[in-house]
KELUMMI-118447 format. One record per residue (C-alpha): x negated, y, z negated; residue in three letters; residue number from 1. Coordinates in nm, 4 decimals, padded with zeros to 6 digits, always signed. Layout:
BEGIN
- px; py; pz; resn; resi
- X; Y; Z; ALA; NUM
...
***
This chain:
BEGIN
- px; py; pz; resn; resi
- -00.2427; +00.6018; -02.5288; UNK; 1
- +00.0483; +00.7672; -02.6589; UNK; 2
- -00.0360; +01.1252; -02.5764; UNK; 3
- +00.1406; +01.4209; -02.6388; UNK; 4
- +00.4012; +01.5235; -02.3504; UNK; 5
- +00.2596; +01.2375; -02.1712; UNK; 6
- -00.0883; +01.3941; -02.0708; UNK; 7
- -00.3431; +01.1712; -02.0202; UNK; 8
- -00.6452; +01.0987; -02.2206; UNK; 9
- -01.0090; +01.1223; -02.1427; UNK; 10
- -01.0586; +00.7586; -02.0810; UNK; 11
- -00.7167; +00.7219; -01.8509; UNK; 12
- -00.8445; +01.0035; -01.5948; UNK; 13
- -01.1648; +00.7402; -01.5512; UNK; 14
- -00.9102; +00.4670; -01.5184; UNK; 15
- -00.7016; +00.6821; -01.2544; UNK; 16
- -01.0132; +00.7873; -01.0390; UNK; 17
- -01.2078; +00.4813; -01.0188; UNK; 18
- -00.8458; +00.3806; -00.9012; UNK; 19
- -00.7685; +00.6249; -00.6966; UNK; 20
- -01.1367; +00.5810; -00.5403; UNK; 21
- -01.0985; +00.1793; -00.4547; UNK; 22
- -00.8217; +00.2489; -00.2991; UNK; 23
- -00.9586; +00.5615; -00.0647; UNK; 24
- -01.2206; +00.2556; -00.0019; UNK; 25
- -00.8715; +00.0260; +00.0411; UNK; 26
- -00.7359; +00.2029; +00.3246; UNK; 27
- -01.0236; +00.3432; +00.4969; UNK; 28
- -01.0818; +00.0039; +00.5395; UNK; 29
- -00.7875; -00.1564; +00.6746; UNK; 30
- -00.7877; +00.1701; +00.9081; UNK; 31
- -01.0726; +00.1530; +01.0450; UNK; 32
- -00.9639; -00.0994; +01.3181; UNK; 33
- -00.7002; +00.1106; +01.4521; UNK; 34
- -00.8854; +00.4349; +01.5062; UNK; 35
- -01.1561; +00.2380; +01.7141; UNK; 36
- -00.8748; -00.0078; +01.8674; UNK; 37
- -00.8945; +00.1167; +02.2201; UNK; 38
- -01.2395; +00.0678; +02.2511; UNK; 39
- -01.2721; -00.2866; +02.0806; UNK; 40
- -00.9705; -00.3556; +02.3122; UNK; 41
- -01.1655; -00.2629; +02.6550; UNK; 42
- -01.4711; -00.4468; +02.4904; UNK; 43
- -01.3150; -00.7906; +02.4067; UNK; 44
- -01.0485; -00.7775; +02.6783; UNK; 45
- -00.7360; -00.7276; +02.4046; UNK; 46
- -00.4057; -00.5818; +02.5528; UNK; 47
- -00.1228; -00.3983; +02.3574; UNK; 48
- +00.0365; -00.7427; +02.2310; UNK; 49
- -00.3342; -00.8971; +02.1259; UNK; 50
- -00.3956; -00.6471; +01.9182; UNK; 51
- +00.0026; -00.7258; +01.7504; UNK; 52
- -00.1889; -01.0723; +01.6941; UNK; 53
- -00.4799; -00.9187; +01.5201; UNK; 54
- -00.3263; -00.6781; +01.3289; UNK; 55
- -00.0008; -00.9970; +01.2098; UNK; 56
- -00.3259; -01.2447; +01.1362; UNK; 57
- -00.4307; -00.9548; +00.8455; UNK; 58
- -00.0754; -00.9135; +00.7342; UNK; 59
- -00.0577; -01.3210; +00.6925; UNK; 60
- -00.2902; -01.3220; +00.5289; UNK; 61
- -00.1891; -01.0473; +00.2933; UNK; 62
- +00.1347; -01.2023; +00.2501; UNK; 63
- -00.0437; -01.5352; +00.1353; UNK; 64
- -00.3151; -01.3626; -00.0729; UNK; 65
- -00.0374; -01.1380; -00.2798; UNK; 66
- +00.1187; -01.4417; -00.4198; UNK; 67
- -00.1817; -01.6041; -00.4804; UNK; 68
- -00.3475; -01.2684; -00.6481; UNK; 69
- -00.1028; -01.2254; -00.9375; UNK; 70
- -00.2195; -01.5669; -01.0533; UNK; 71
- -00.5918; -01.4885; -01.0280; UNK; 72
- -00.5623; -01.1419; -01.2032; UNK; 73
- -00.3112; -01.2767; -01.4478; UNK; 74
- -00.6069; -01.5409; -01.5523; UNK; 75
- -00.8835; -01.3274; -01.5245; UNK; 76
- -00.7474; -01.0660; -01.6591; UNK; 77
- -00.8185; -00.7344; -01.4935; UNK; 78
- -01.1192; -00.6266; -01.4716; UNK; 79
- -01.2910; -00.9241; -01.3529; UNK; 80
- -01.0121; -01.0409; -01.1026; UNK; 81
- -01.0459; -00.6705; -00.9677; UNK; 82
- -01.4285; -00.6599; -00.8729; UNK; 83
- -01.3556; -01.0274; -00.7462; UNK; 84
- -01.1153; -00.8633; -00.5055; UNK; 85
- -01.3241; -00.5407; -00.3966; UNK; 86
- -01.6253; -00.7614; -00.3667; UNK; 87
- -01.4640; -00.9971; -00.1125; UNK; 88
- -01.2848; -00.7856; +00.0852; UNK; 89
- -01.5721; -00.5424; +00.1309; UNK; 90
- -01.8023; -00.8156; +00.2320; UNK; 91
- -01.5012; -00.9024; +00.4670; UNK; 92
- -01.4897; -00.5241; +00.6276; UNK; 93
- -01.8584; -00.5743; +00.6880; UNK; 94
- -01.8881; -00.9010; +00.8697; UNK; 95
- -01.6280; -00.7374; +01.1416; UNK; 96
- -01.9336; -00.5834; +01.2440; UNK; 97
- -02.0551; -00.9132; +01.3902; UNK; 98
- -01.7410; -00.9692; +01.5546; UNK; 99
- -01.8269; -01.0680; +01.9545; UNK; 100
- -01.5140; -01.2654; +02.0292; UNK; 101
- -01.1297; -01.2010; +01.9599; UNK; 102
- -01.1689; -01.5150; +01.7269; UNK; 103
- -01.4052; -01.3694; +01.5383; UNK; 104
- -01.2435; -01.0627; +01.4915; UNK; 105
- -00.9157; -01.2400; +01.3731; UNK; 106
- -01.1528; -01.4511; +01.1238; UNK; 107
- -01.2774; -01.1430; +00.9680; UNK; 108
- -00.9521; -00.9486; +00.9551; UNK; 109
- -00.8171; -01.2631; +00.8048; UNK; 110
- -01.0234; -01.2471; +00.5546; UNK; 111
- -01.0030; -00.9447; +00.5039; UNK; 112
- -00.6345; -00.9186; +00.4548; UNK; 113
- -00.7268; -01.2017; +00.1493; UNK; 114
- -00.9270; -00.9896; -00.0137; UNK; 115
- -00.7431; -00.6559; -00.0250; UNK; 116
- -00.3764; -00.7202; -00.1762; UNK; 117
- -00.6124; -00.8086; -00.5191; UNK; 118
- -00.5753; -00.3938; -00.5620; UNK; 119
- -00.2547; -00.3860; -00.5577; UNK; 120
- -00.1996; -00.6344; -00.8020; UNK; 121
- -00.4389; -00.5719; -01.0289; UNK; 122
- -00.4105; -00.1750; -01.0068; UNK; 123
- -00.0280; -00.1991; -01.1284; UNK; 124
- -00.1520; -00.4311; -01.4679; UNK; 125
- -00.4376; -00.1644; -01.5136; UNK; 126
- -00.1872; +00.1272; -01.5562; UNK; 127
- +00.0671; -00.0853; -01.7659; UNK; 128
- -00.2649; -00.1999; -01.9978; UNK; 129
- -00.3375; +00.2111; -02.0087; UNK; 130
- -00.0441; +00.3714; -02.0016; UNK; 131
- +00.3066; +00.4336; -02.1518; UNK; 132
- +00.6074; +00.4772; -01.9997; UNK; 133
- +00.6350; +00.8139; -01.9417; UNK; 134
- +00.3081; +00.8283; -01.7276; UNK; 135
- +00.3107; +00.5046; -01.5027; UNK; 136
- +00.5124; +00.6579; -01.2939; UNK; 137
- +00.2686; +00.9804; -01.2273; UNK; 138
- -00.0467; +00.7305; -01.2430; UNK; 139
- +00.0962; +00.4941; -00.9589; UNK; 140
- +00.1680; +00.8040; -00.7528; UNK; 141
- -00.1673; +00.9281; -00.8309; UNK; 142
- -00.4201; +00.6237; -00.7593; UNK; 143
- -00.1825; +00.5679; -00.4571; UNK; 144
- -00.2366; +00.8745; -00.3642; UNK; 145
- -00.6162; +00.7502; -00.3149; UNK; 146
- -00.4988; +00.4857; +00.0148; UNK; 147
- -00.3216; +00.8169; +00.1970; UNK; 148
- -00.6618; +00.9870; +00.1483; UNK; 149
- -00.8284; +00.7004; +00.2618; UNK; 150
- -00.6256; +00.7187; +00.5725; UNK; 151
- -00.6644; +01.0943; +00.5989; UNK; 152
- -01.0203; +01.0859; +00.6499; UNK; 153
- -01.0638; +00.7539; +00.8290; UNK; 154
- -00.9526; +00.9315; +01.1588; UNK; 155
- -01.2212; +01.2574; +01.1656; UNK; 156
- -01.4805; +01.0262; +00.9832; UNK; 157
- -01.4567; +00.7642; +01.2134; UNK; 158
- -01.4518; +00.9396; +01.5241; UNK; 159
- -01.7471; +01.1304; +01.3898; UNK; 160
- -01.9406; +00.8301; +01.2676; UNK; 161
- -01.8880; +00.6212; +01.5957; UNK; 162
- -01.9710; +00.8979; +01.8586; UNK; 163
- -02.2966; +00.9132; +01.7152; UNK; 164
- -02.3247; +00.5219; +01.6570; UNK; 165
- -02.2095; +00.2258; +01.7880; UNK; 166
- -01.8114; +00.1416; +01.6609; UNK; 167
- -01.9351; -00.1374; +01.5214; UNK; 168
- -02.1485; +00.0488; +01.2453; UNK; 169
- -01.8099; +00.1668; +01.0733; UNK; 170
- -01.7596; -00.1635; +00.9821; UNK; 171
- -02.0886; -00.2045; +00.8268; UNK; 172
- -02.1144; +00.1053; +00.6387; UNK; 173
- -01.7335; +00.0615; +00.4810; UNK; 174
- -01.8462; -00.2671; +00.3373; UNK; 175
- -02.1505; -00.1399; +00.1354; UNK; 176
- -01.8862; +00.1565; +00.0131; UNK; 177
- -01.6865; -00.0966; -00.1923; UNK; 178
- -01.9585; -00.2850; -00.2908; UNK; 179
- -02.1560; +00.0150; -00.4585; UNK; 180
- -01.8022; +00.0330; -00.6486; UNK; 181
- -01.7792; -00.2915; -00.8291; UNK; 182
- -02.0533; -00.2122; -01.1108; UNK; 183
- -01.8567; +00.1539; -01.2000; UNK; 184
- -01.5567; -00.0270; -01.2632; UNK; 185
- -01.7383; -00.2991; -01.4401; UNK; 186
- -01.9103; -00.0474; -01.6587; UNK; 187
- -01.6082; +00.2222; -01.6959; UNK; 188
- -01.2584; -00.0796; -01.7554; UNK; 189
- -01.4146; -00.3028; -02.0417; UNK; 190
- -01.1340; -00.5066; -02.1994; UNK; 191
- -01.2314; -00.6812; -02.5548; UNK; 192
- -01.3097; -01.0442; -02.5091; UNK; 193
- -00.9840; -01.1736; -02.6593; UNK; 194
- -00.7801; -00.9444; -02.4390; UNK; 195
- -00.9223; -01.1376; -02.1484; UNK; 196
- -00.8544; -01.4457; -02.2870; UNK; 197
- -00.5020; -01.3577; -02.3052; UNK; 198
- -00.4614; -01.3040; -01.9826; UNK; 199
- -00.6225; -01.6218; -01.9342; UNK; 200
- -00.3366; -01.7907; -02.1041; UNK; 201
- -00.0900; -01.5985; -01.9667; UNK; 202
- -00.1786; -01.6672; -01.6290; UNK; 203
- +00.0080; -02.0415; -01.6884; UNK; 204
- +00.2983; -01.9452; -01.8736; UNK; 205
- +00.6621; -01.7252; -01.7612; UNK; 206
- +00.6442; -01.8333; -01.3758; UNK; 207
- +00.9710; -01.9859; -01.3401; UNK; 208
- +01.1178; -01.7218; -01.5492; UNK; 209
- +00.9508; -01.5039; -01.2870; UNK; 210
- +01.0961; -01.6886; -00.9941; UNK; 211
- +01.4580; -01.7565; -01.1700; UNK; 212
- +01.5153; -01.3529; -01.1656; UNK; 213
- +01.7242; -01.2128; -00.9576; UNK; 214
- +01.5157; -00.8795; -00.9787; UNK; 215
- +01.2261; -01.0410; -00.8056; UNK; 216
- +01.4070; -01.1212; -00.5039; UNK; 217
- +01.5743; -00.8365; -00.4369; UNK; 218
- +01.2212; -00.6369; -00.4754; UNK; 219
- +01.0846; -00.8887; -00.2648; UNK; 220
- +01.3342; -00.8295; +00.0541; UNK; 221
- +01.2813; -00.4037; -00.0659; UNK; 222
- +00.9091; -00.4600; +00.0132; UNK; 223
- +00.9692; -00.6527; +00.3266; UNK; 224
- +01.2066; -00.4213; +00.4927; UNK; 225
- +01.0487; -00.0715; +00.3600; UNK; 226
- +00.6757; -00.1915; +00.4206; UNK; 227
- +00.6414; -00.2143; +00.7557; UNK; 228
- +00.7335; +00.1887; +00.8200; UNK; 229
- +00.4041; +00.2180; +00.6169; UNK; 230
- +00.2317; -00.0284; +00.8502; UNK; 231
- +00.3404; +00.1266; +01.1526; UNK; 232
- +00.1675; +00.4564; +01.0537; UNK; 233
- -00.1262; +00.2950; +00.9892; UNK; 234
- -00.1519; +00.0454; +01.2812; UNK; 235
- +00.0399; +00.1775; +01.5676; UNK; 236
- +00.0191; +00.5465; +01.4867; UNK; 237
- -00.2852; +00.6617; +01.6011; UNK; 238
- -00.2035; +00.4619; +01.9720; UNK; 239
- +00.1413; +00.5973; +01.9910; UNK; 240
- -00.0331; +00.9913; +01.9967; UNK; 241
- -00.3222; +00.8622; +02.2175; UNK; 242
- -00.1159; +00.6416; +02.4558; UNK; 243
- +00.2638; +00.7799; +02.4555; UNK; 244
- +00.1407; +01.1751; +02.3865; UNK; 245
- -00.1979; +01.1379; +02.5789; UNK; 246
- -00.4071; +01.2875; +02.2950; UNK; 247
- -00.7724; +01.2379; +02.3446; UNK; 248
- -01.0134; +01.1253; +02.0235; UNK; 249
- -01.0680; +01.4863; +01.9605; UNK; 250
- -00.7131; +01.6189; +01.9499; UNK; 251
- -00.6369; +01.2980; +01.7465; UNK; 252
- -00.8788; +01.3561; +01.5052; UNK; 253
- -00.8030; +01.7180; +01.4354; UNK; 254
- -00.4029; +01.5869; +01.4108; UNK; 255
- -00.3628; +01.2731; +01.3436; UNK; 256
- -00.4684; +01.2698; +00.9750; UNK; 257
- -00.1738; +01.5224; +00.9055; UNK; 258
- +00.0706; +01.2345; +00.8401; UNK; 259
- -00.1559; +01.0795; +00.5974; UNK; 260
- -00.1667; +01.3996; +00.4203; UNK; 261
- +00.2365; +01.4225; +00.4175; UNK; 262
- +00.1984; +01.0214; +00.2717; UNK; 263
- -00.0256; +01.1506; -00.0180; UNK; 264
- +00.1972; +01.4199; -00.1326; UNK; 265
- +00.4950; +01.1676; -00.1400; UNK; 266
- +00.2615; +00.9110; -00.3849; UNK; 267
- +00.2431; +01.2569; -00.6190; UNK; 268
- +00.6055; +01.4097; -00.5670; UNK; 269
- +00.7613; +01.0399; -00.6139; UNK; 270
- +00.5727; +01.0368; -00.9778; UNK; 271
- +00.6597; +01.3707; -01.0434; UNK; 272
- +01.0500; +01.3733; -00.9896; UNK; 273
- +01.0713; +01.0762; -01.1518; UNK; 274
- +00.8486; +01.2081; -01.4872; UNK; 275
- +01.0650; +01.4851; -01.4585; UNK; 276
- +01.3875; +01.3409; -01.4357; UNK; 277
- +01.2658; +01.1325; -01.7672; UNK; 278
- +01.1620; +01.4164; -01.9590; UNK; 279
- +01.5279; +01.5677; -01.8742; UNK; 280
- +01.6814; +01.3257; -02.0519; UNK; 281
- +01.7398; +01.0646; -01.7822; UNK; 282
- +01.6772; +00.6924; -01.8388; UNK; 283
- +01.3958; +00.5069; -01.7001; UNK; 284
- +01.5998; +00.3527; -01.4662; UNK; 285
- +01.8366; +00.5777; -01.3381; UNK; 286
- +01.5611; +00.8635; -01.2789; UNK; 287
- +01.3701; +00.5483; -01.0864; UNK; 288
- +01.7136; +00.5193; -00.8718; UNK; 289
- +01.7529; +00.9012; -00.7846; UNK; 290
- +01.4034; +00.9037; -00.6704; UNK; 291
- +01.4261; +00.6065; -00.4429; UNK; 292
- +01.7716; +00.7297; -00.3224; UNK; 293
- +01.6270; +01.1110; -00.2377; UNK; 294
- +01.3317; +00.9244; -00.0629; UNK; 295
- +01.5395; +00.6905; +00.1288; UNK; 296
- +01.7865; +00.9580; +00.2734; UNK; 297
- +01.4826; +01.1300; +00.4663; UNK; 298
- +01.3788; +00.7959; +00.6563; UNK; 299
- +01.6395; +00.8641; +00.9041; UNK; 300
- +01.5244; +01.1256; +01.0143; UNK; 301
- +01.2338; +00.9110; +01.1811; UNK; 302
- +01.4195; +00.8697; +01.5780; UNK; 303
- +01.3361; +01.2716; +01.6024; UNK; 304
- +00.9681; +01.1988; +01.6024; UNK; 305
- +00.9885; +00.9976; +01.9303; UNK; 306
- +01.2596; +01.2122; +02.0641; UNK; 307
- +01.0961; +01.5873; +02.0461; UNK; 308
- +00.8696; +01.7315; +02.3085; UNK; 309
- +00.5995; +01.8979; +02.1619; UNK; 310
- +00.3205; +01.6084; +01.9968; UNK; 311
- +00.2689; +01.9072; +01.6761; UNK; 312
- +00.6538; +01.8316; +01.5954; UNK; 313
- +00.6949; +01.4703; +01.6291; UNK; 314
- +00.3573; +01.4383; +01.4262; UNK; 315
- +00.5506; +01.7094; +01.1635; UNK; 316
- +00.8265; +01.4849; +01.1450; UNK; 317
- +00.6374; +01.1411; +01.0912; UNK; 318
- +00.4991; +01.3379; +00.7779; UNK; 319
- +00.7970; +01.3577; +00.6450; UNK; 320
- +00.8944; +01.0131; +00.7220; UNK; 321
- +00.5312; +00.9015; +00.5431; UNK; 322
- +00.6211; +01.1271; +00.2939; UNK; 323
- +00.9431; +00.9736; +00.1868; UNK; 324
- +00.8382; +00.6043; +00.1919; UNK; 325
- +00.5275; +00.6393; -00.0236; UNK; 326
- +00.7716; +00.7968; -00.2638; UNK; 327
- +00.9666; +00.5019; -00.2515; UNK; 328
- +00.6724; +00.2918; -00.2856; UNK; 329
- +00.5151; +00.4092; -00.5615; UNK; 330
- +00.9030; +00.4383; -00.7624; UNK; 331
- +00.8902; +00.0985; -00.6615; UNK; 332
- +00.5798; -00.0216; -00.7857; UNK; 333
- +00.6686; +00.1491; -01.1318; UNK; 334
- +00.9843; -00.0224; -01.1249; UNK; 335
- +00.7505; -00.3367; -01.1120; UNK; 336
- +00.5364; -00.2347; -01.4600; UNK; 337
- +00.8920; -00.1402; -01.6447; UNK; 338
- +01.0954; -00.4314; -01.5224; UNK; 339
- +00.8485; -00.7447; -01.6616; UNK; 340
- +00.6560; -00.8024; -01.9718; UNK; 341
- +00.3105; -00.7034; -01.9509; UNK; 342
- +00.1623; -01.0944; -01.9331; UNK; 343
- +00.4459; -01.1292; -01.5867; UNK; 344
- +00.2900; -00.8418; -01.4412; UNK; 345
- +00.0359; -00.9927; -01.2316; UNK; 346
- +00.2898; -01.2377; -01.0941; UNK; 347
- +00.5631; -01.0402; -01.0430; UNK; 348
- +00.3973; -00.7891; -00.8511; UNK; 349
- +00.1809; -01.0433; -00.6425; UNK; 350
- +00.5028; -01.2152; -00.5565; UNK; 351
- +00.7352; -00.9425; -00.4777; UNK; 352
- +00.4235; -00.8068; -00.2670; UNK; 353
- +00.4249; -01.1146; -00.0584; UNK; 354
- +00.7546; -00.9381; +00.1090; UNK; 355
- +00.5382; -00.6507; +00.2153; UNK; 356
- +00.2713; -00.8792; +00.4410; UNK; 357
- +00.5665; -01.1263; +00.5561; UNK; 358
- +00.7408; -00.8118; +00.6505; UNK; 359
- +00.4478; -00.6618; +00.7964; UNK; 360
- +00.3374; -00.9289; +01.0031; UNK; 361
- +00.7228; -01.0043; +01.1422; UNK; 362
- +00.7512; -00.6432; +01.2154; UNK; 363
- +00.4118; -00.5887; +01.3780; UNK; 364
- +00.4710; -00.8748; +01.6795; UNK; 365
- +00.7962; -00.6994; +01.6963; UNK; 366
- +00.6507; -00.3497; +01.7694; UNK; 367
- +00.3961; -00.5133; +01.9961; UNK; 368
- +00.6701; -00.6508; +02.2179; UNK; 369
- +00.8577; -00.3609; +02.2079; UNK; 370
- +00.5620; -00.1193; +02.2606; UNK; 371
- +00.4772; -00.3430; +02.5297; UNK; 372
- +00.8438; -00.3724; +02.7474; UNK; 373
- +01.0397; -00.0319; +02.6061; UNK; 374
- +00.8398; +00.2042; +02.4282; UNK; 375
- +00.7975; +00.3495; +02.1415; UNK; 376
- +01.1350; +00.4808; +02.0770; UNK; 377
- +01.3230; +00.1728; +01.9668; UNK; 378
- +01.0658; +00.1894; +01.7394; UNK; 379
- +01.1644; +00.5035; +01.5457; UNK; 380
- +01.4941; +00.3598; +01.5929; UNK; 381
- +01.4626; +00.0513; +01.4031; UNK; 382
- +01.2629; +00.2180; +01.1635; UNK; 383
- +01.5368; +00.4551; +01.0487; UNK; 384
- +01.7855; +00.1701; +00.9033; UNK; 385
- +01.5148; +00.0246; +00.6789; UNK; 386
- +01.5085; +00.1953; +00.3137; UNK; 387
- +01.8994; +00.2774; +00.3231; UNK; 388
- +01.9494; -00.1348; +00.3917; UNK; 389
- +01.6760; -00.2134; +00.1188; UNK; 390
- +01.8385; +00.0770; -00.1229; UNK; 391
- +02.1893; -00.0834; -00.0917; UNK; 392
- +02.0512; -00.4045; -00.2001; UNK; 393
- +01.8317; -00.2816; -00.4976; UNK; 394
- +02.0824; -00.0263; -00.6752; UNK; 395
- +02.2212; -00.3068; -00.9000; UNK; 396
- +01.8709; -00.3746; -01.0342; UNK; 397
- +01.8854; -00.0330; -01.2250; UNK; 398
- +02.2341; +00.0099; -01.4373; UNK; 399
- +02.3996; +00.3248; -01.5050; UNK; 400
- +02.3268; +00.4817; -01.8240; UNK; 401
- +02.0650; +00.2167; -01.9272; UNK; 402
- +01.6846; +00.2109; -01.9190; UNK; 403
- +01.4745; -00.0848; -01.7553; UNK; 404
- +01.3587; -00.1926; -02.0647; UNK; 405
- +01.7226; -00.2385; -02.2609; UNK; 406
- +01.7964; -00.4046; -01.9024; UNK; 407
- +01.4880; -00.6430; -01.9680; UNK; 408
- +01.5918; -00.6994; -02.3374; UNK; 409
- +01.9739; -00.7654; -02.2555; UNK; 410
- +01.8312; -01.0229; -01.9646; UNK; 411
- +01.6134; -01.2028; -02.2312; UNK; 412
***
């Protein structure tokens, strides 16, 4: 594990693409619905402010599913909580196919919004079981990298796959994806025995010394104020080009992917500046600061994507905004692996996640009432105040001139 310069071994590049894989699967998933949103809209009679409901009824159950997933994956352990997770959310994705009413279709987003917050609980312990400290940072930024890929080629794949089918068959086919993943990672991630029964243990001990720090609250508002920028690009993106900038399916799909694209390369260049800033001499923490504060100075910038006239420049600019946030995120989530002790992992991260799908779901009736009576533009508005806010209240968690580990130590 300790390899020289940080370079990773033979066996972590399996870990890191059968990562980076489930979480193409991940994404493409949970994207699926909005790329074929206007016609299950016309179909089942939804308007602009259903589809908020559908779309908040995933994200509650996300929020509910993160706390509850640090628990499962922190007894057990990772490998088996992780092709629990895959296994029911894909089975999830697939049963939207049957979906004939809007209460069906909530019931199988719901369920799947409990199945997929698993990865990103159990992703996070699988890179601090694998990796030192010098690479989490660059393997969070690369297996996240795998959800902005996912989202890349949902909207050409999609649009391809359903004007030859029925919409419905996306559904279908995304569930048998993730379930043709489960035995790689059950052949590929084998823990020893007692390993798993540690985590076992574990999964009953250090809660309240979870909940009783500070740290986790303050990560938990982060996530709820940052995430929903992330949703928005995901949900509402895709109908803000085809209903504000009158892009047919076509145009979309030979466009729209772009600020997925920009997303990816901010999972790599947020892992990157930070590596770099570490190998320069810079403490965990404070290189984990810089990169969060470059990211969260570009967010601003997101009011000129509603504001510009031609569609190629406001998607240009949403890029950028994508760009910067996944950055953030995936600083964020490394923050996460450095700032607990390996058997608080799980926990930690489920709970702090819980602020991304109570965030999420808040922000997406909000955009659906706002879409619906003003536009998009307060929109882009809003969304600019977000990571400075969130920044302001998370600078204290990394001290000058100290690394997040001595900060653990001098907690303890």
């Amino acid at each position: 594990m300790n390899e020289c310069e940080g370079r990773f071994s033979r066996q972590q590049w399996v870990i890191i693409a059968l990562l980076f894989v489930v979480a193409l699967i991940n994404y493409f998933d949970r994207q699926s619905l909005s790329v074929v949103a206007p016609r299950v809209q016309a179909e089942l009679g939804l308007g602009d402010e259903g589809y908020a409901h559908i779309v908040s009824v995933f994200l509650f159950a996300s929020a509910v599913a993160y706390g509850i997933s640090g628990f499962v994956s922190d007894w057990l352990g990772t490998r088996r909580s992780m092709a629990l997770f895959v296994g029911w959310w894909s089975l999830a994705e697939a049963a939207t196919t049957f979906a004939s009413s809007v209460w069906m279709l909530a019931l199988a987003r719901f369920c799947l919004g409990l199945g997929e917050p698993g990865l990103w609980v159990a992703a996070p312990k699988a890179v601090g079981e694998s990796f030192d400290e010098k690479q989490r940072g660059l393997a969070c930024g690369i297996y996240t990298m795998g959800a902005t890929v996912g989202a890349i080629i949902a909207l050409p794949v999609i649009v391809m796959v359903t004007t030859h089918l029925p919409w419905r068959s996306i559904f279908l086919l995304d569930g048998v994806v993730g379930l043709l993943w489960i035995p790689l990672w059950l052949w590929c991630y084998r823990k020893d025995k007692s390993e798993e029964k540690s985590a076992g243990m574990s999964a009953t001990s250090n809660t309240r010394e979870v909940l009783l720090r500070s740290s986790t609250w303050k990560l938990l508002v982060a996530r709820s104020l940052t995430d929903p920028v992330w949703y928005f690009f995901l949900f509402w993106f895709p109908k803000y080009l085809s209903s504000a900038r009158h892009l047919p399916m076509t145009q979309l799909a030979k466009i729209g992917w772009v600020v997925y694209l920009g997303a990816g390369l901010g999972t790599i260049a947020g892992g990157l500046l930070s590596r770099r800033l570490i190998r320069g001499g810079m403490s965990v923490g404070v290189a984990y600061r810089w990169t969060m504060l470059a990211a969260a100075v570009l967010v601003p910038l997101s009011p000129l994507a509603a504001l510009v006239p031609s569609y190629a420049a406001s998607v240009a600019i949403a890029s950028i905004i994508a760009l910067a946030h996944m950055a953030w995120l995936v600083t964020l989530t490394a923050t996460v692996i450095e700032l607990y002790p390996q058997n608080q992992v799980g926990k930690a991260a489920g709970l702090i996640a819980m602020g991304s799908g109570f965030g999420g779901m808040l922000s997406s009736e909000i955009v659906g009432y706002l879409v619906t009576h003003g536009g998009y533009t307060p929109v882009f508005f809003l969304m600019a105040m977000l990571h400075p806010i969130a920044l302001a209240l998370l600078w204290p968690v990394y001290r000058q001139g100290r690394s997040v580990v001595r900060d653990i130590a001098a907690a303890a």
